[in-house]
N, CA, C and O atoms as CSV, one atom per row, in Angstrom:
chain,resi,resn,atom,element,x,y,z
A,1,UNK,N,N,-3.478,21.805,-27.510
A,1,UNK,CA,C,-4.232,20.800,-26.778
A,1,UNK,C,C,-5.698,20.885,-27.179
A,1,UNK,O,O,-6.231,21.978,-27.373
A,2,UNK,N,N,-6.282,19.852,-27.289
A,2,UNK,CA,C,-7.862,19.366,-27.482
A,2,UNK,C,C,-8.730,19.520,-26.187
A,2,UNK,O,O,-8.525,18.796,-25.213
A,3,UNK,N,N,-9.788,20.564,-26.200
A,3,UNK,CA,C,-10.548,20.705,-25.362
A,3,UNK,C,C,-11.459,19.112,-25.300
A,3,UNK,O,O,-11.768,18.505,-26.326
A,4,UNK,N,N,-11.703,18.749,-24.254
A,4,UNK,CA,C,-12.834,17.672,-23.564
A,4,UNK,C,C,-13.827,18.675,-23.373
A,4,UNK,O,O,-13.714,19.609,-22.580
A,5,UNK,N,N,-14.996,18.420,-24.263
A,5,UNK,CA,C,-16.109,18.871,-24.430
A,5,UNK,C,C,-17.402,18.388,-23.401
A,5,UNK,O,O,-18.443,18.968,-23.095
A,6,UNK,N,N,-17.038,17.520,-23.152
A,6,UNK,CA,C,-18.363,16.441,-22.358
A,6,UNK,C,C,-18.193,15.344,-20.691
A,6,UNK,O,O,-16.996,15.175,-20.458
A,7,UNK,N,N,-18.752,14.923,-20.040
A,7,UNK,CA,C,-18.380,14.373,-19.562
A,7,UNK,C,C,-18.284,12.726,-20.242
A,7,UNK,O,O,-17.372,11.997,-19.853
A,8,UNK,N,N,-19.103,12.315,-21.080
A,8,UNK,CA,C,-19.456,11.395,-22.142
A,8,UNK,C,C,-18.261,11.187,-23.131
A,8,UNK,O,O,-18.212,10.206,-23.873
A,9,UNK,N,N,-17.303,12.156,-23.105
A,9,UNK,CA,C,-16.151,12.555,-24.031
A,9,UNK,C,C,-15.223,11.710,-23.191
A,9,UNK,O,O,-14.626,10.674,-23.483
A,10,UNK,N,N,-15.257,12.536,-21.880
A,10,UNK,CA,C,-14.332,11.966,-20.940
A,10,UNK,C,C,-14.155,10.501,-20.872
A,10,UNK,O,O,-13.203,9.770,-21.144
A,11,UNK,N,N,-15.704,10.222,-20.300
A,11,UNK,CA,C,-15.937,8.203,-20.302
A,11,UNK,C,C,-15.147,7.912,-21.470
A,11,UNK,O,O,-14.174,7.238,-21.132
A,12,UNK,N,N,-15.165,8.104,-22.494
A,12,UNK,CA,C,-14.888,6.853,-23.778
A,12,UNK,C,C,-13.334,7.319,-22.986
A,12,UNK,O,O,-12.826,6.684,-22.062
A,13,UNK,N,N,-12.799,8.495,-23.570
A,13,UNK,CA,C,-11.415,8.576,-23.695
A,13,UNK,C,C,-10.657,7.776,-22.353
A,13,UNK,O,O,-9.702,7.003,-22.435
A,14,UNK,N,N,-11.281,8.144,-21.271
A,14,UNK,CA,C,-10.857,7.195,-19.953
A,14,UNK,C,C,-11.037,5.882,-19.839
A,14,UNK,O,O,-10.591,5.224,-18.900
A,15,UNK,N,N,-11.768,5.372,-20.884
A,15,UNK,CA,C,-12.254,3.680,-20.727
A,15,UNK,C,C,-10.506,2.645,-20.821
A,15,UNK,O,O,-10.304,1.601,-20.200
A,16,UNK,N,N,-9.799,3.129,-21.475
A,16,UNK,CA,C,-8.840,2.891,-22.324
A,16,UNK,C,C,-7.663,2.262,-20.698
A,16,UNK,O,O,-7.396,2.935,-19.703
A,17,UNK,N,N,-7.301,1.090,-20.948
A,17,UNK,CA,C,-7.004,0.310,-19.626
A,17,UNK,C,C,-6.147,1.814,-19.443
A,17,UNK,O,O,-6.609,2.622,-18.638
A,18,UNK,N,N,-5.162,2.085,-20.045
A,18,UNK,CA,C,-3.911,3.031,-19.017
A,18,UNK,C,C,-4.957,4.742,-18.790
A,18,UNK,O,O,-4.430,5.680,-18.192
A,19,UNK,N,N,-6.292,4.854,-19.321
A,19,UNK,CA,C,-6.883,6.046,-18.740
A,19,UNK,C,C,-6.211,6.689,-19.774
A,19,UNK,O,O,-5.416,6.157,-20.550
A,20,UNK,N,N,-6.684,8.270,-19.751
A,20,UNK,CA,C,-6.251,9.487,-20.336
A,20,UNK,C,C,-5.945,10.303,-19.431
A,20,UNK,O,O,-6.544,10.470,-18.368
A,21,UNK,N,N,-4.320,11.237,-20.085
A,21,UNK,CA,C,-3.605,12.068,-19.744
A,21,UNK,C,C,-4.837,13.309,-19.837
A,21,UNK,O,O,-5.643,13.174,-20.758
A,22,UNK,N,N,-4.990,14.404,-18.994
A,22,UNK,CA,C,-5.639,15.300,-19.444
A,22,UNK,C,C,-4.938,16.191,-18.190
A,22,UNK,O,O,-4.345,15.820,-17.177
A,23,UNK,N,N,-5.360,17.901,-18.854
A,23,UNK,CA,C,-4.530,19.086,-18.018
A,23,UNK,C,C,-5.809,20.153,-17.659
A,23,UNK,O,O,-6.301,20.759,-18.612
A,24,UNK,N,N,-6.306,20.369,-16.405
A,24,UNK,CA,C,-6.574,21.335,-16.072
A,24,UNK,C,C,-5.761,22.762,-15.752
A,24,UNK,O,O,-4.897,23.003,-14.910
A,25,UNK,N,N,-6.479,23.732,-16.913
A,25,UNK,CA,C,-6.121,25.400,-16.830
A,25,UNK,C,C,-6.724,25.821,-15.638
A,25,UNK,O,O,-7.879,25.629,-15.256
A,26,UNK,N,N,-5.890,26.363,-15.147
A,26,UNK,CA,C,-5.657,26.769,-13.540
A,26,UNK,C,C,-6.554,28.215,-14.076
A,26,UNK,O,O,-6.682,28.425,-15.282
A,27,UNK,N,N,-7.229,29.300,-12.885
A,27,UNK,CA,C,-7.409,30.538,-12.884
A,27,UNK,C,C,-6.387,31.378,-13.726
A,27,UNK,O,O,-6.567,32.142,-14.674
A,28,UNK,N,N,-4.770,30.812,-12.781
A,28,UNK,CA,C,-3.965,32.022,-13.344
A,28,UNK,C,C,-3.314,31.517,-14.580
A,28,UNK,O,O,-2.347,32.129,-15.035
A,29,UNK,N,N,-3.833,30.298,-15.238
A,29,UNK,CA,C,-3.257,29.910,-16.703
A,29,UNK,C,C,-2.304,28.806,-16.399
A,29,UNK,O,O,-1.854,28.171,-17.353
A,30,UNK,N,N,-1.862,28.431,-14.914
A,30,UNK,CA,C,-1.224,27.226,-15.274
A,30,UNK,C,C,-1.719,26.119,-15.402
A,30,UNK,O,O,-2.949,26.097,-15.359
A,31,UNK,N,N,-1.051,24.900,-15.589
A,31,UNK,CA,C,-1.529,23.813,-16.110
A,31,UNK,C,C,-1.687,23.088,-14.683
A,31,UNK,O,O,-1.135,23.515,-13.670
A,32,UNK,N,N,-2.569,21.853,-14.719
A,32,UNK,CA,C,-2.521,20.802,-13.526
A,32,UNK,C,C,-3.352,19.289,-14.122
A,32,UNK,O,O,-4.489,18.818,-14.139
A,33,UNK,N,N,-1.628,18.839,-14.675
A,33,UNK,CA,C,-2.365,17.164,-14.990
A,33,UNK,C,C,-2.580,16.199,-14.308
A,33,UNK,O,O,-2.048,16.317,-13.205
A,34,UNK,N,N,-3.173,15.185,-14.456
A,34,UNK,CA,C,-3.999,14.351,-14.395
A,34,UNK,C,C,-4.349,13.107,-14.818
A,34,UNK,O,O,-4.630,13.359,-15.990
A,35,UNK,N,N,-4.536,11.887,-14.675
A,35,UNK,CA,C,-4.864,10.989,-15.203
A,35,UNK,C,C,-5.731,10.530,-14.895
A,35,UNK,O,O,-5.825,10.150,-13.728
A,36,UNK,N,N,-6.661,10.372,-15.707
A,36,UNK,CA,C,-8.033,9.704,-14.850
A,36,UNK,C,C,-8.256,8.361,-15.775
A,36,UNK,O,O,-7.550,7.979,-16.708
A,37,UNK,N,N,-9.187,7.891,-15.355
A,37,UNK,CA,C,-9.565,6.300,-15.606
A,37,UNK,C,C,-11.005,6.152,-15.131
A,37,UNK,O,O,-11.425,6.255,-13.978
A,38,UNK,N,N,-11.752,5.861,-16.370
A,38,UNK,CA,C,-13.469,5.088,-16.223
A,38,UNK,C,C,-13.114,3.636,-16.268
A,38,UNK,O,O,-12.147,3.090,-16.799
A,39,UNK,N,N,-14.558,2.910,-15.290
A,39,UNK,CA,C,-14.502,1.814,-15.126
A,39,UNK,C,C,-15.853,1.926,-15.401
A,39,UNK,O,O,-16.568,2.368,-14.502
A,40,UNK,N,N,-16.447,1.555,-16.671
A,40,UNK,CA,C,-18.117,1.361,-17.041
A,40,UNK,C,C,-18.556,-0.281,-16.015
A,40,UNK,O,O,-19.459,-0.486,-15.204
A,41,UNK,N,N,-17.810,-0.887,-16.369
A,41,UNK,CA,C,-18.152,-2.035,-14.691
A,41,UNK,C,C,-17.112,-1.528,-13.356
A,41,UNK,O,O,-15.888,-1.405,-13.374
A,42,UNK,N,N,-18.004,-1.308,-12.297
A,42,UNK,CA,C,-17.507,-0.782,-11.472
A,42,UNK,C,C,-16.185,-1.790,-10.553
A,42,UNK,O,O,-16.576,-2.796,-9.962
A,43,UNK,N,N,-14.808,-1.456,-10.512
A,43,UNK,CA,C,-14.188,-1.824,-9.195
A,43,UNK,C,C,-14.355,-1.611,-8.138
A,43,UNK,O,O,-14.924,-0.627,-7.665
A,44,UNK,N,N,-13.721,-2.814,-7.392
A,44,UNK,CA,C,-13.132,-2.465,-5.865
A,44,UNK,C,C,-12.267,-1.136,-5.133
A,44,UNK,O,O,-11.073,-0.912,-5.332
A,45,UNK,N,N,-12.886,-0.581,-4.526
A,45,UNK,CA,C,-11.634,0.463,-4.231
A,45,UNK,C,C,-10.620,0.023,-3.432
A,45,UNK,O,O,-10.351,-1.025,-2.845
A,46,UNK,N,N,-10.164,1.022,-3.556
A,46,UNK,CA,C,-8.099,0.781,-3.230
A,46,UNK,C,C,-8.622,0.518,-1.382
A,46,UNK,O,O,-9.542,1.096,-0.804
A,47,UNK,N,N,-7.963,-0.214,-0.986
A,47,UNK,CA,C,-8.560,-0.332,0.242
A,47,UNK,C,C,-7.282,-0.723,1.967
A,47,UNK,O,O,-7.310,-0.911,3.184
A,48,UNK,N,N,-6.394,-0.624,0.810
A,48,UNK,CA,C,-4.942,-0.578,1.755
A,48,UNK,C,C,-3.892,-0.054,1.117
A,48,UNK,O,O,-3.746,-0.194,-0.097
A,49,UNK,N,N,-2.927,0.705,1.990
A,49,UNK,CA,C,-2.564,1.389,1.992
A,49,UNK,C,C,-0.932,0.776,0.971
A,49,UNK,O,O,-0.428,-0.346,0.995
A,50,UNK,N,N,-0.493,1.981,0.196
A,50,UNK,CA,C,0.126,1.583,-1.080
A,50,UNK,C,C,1.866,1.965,-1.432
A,50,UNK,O,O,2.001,3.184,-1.326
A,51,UNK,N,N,2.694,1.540,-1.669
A,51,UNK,CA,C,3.941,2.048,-2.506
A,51,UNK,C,C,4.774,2.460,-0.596
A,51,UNK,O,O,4.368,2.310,0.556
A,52,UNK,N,N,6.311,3.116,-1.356
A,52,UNK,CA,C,6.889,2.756,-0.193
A,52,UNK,C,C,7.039,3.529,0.762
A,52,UNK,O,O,7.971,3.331,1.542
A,53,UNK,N,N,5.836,4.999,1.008
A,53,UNK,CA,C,5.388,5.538,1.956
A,53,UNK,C,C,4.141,4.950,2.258
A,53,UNK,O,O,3.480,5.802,2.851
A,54,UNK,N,N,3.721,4.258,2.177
A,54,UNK,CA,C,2.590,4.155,2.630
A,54,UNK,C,C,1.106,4.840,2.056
A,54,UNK,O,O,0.092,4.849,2.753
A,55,UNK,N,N,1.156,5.314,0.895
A,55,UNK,CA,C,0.184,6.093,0.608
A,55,UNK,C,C,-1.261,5.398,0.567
A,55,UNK,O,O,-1.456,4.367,-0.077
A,56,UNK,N,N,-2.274,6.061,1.323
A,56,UNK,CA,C,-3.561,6.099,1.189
A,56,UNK,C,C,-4.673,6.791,-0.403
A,56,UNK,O,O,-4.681,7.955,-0.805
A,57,UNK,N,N,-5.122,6.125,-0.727
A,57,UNK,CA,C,-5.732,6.437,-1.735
A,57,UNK,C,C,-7.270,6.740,-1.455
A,57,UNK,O,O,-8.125,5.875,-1.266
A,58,UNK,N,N,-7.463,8.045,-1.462
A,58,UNK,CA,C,-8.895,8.392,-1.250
A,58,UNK,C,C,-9.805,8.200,-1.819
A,58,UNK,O,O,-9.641,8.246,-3.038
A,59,UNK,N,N,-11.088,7.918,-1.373
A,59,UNK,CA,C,-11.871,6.644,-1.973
A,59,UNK,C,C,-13.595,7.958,-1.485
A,59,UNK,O,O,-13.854,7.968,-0.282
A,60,UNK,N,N,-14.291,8.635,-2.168
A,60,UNK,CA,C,-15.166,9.129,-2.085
A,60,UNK,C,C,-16.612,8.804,-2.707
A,60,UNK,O,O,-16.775,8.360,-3.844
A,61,UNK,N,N,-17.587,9.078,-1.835
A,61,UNK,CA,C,-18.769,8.257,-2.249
A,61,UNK,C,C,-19.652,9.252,-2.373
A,61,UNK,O,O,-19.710,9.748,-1.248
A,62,UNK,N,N,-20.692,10.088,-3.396
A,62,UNK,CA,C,-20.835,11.097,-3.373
A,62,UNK,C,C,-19.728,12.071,-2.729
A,62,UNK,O,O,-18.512,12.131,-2.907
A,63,UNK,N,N,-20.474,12.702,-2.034
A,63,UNK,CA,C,-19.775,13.578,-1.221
A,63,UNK,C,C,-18.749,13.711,-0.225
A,63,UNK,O,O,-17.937,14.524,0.216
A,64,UNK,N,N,-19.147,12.587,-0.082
A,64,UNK,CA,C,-18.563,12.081,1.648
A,64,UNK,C,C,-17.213,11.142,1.192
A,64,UNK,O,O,-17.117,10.400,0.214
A,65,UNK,N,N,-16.164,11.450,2.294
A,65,UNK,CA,C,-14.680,10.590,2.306
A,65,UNK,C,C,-15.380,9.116,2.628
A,65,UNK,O,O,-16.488,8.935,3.133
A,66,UNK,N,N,-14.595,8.296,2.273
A,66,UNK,CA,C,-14.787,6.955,2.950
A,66,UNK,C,C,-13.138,6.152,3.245
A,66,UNK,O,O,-12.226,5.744,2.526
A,67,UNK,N,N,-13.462,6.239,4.980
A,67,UNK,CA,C,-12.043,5.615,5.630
A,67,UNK,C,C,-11.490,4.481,5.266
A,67,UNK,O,O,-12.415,3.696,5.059
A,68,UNK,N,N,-10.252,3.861,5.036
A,68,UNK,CA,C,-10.063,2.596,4.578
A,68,UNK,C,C,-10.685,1.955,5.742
A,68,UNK,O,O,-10.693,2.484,6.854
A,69,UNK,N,N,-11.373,0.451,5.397
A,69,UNK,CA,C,-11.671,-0.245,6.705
A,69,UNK,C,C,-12.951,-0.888,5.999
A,69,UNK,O,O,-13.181,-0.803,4.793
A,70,UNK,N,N,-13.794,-1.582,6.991
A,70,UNK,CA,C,-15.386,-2.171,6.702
A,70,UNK,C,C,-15.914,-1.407,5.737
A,70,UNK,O,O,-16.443,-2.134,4.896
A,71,UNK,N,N,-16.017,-0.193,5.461
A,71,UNK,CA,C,-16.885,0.350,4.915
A,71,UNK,C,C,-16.617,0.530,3.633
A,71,UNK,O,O,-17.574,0.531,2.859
A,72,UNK,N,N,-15.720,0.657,3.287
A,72,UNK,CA,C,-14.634,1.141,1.795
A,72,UNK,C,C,-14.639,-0.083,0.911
A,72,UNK,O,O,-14.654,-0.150,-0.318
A,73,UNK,N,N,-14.618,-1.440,2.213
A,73,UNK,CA,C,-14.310,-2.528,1.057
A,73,UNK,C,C,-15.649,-3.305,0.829
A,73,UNK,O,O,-15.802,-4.509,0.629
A,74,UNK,N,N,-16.815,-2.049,0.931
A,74,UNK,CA,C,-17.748,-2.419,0.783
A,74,UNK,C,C,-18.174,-1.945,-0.951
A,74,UNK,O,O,-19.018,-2.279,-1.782
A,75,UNK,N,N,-17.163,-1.096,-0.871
A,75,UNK,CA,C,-17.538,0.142,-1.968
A,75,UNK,C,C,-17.078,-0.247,-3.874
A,75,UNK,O,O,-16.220,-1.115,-4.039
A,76,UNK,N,N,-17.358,0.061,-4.451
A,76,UNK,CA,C,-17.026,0.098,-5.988
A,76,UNK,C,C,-17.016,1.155,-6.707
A,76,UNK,O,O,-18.152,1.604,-6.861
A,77,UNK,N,N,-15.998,1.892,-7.342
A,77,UNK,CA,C,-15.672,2.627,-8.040
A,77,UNK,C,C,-16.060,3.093,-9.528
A,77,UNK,O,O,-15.782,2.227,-10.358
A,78,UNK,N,N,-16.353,3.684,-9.798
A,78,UNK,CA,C,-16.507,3.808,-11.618
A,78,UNK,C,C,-15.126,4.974,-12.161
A,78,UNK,O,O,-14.778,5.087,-13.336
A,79,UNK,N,N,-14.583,5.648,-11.132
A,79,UNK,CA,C,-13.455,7.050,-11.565
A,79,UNK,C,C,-12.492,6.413,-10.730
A,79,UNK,O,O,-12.720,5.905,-9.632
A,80,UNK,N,N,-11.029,6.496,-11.526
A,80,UNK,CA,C,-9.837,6.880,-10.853
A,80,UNK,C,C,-8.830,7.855,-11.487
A,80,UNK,O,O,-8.365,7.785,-12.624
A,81,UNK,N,N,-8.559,8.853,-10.462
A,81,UNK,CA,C,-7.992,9.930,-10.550
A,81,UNK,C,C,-6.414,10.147,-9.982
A,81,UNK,O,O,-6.013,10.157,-8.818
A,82,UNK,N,N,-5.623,10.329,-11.335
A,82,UNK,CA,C,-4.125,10.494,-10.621
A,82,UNK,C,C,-3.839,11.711,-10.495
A,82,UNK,O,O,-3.935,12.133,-11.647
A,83,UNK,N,N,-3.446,12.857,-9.614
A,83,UNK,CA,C,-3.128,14.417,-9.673
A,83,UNK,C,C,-1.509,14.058,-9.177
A,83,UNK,O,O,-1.022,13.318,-8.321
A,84,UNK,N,N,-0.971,14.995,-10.194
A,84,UNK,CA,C,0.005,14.719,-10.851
A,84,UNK,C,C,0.730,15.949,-9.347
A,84,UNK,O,O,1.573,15.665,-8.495
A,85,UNK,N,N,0.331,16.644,-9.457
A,85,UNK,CA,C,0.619,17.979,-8.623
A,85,UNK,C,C,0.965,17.595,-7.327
A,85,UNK,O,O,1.954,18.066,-6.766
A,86,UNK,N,N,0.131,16.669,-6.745
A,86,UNK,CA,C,0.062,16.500,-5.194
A,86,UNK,C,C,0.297,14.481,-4.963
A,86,UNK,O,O,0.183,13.869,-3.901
A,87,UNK,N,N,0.672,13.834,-6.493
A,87,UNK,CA,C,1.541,12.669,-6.366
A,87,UNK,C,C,0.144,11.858,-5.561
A,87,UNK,O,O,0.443,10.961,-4.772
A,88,UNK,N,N,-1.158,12.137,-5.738
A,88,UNK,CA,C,-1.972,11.296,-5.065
A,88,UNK,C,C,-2.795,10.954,-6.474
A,88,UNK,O,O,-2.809,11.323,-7.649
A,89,UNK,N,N,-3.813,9.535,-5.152
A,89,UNK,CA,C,-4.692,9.593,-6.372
A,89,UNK,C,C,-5.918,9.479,-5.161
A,89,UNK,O,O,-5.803,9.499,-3.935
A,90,UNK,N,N,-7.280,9.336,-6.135
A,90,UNK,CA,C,-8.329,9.361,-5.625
A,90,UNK,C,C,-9.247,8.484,-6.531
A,90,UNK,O,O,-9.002,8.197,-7.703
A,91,UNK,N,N,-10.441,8.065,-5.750
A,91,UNK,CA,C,-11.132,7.100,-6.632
A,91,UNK,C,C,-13.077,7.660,-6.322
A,91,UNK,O,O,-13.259,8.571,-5.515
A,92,UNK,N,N,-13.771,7.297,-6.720
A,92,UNK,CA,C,-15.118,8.178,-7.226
A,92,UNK,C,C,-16.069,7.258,-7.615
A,92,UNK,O,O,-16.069,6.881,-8.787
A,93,UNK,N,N,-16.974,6.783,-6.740
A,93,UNK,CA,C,-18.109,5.932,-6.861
A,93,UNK,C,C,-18.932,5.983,-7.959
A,93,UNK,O,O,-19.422,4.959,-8.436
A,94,UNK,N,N,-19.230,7.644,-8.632
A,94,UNK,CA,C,-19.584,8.061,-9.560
A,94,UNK,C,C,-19.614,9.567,-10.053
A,94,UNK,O,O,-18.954,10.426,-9.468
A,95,UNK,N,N,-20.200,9.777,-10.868
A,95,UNK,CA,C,-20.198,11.115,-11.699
A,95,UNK,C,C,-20.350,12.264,-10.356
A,95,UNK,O,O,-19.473,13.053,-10.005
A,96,UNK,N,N,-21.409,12.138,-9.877
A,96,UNK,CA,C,-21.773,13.264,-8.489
A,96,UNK,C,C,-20.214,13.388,-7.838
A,96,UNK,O,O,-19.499,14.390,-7.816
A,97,UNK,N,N,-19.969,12.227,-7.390
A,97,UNK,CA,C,-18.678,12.325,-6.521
A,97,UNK,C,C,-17.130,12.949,-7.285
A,97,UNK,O,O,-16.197,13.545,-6.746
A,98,UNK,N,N,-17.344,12.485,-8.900
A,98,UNK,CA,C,-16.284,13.469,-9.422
A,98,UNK,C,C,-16.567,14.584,-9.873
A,98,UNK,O,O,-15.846,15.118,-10.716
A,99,UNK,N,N,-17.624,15.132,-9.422
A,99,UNK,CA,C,-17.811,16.778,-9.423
A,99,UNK,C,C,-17.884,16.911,-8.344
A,99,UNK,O,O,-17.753,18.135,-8.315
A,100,UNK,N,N,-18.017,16.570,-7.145
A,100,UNK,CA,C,-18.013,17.460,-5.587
A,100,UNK,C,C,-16.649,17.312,-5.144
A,100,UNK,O,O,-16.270,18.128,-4.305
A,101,UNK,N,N,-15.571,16.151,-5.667
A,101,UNK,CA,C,-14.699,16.044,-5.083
A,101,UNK,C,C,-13.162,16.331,-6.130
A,101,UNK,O,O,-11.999,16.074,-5.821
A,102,UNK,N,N,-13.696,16.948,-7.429
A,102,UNK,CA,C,-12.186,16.951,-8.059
A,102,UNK,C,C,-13.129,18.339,-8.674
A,102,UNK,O,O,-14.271,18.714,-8.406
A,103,UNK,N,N,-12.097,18.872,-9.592
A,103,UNK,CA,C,-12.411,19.826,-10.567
A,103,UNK,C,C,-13.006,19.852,-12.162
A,103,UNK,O,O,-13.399,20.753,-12.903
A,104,UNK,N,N,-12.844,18.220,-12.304
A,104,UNK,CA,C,-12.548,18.104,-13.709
A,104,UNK,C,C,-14.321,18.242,-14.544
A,104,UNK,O,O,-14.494,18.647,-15.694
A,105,UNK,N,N,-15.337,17.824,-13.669
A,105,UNK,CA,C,-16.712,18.231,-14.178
A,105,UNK,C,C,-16.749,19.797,-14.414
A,105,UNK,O,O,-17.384,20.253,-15.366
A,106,UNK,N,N,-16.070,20.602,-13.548
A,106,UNK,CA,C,-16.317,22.046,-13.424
A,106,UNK,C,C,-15.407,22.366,-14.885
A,106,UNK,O,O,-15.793,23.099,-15.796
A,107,UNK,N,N,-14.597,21.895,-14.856
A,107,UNK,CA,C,-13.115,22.556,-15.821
A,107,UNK,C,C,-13.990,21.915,-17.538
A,107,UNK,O,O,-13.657,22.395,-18.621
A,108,UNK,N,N,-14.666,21.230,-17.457
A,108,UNK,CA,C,-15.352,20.561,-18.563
A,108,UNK,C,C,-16.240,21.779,-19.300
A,108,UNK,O,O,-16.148,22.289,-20.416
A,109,UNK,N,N,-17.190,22.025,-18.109
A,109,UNK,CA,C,-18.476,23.128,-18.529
A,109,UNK,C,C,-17.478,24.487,-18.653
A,109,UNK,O,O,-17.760,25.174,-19.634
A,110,UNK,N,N,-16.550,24.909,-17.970
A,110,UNK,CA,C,-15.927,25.959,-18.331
A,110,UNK,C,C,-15.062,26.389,-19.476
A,110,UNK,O,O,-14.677,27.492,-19.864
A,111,UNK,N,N,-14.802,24.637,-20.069
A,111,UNK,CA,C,-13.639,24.634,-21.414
A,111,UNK,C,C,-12.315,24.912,-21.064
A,111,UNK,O,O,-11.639,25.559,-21.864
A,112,UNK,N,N,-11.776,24.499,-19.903
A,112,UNK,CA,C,-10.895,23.743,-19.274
A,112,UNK,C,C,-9.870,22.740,-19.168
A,112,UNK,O,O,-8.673,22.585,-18.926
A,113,UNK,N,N,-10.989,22.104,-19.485
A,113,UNK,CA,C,-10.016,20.523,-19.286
A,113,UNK,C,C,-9.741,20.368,-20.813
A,113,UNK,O,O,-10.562,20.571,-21.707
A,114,UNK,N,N,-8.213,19.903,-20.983
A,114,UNK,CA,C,-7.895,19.409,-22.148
A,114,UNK,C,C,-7.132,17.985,-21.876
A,114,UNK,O,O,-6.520,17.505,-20.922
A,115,UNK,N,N,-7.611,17.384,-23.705
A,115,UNK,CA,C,-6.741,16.188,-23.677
A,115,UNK,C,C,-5.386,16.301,-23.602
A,115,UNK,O,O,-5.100,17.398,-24.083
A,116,UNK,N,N,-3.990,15.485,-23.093
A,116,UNK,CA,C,-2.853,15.705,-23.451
A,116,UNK,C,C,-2.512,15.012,-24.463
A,116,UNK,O,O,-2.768,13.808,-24.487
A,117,UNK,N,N,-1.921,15.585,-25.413
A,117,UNK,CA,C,-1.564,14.852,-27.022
A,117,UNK,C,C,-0.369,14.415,-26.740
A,117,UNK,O,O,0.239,15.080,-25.901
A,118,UNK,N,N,0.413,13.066,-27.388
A,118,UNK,CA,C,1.316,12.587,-27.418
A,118,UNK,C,C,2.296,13.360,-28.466
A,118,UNK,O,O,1.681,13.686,-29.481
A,119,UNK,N,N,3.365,13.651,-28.467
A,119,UNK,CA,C,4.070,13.835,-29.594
A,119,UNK,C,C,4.630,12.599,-30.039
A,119,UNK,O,O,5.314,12.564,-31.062
């Protein structure tokens, strides 16, 4: 696997409509993929609830959660994040918010995060 060197690395490779596959190395060496997705023009966030449980898609603005309702569908996105592990996704107003609220800025500077290659 191809280390993601940058967060700038990330943008291009995520611009790509279906996003990039990528795997965060866990502490103890396991893997935890991922799909994320840049939006250089920002979307709407997910703002009701989705698929045939009902899933909520978490929608973070910096730091802070934002509830579905008035406030959310006020909001626009530049990150969406699929974690493969926990079958959710999450969405990220911007860069700040996908480092306080996922791993993948941290797993970047640590040499971490890799691309997933197709065979």
């Amino acid at each position: 696997m191809k280390p993601i060197e940058s967060i700038n690395q990330l943008k291009r490779l995520a611009s790509h409509p279906d996003g990039v596959e990528v795997s965060v190395r866990l502490n103890n060496g396991a893997m935890s993929g991922k799909t994320v997705k840049y939006f250089e023009t920002p979307q709407p966030a997910t703002n009701e609830a989705w698929g045939p449980d009902k899933m909520v898609t978490d929608v973070f603005w910096g730091k802070d959660y934002m509830p579905m309702g008035a406030c959310r569908s006020q909001l626009n996105v530049h990150w969406s994040v699929w974690h493969d592990s926990s079958e959710s996704e999450s969405e990220h107003t911007n860069d700040l918010s996908l480092y306080h609220r996922t791993f993948i800025v941290r797993a970047i500077g640590a040499g971490s995060l890799f691309l997933v290659e197709e065979n």
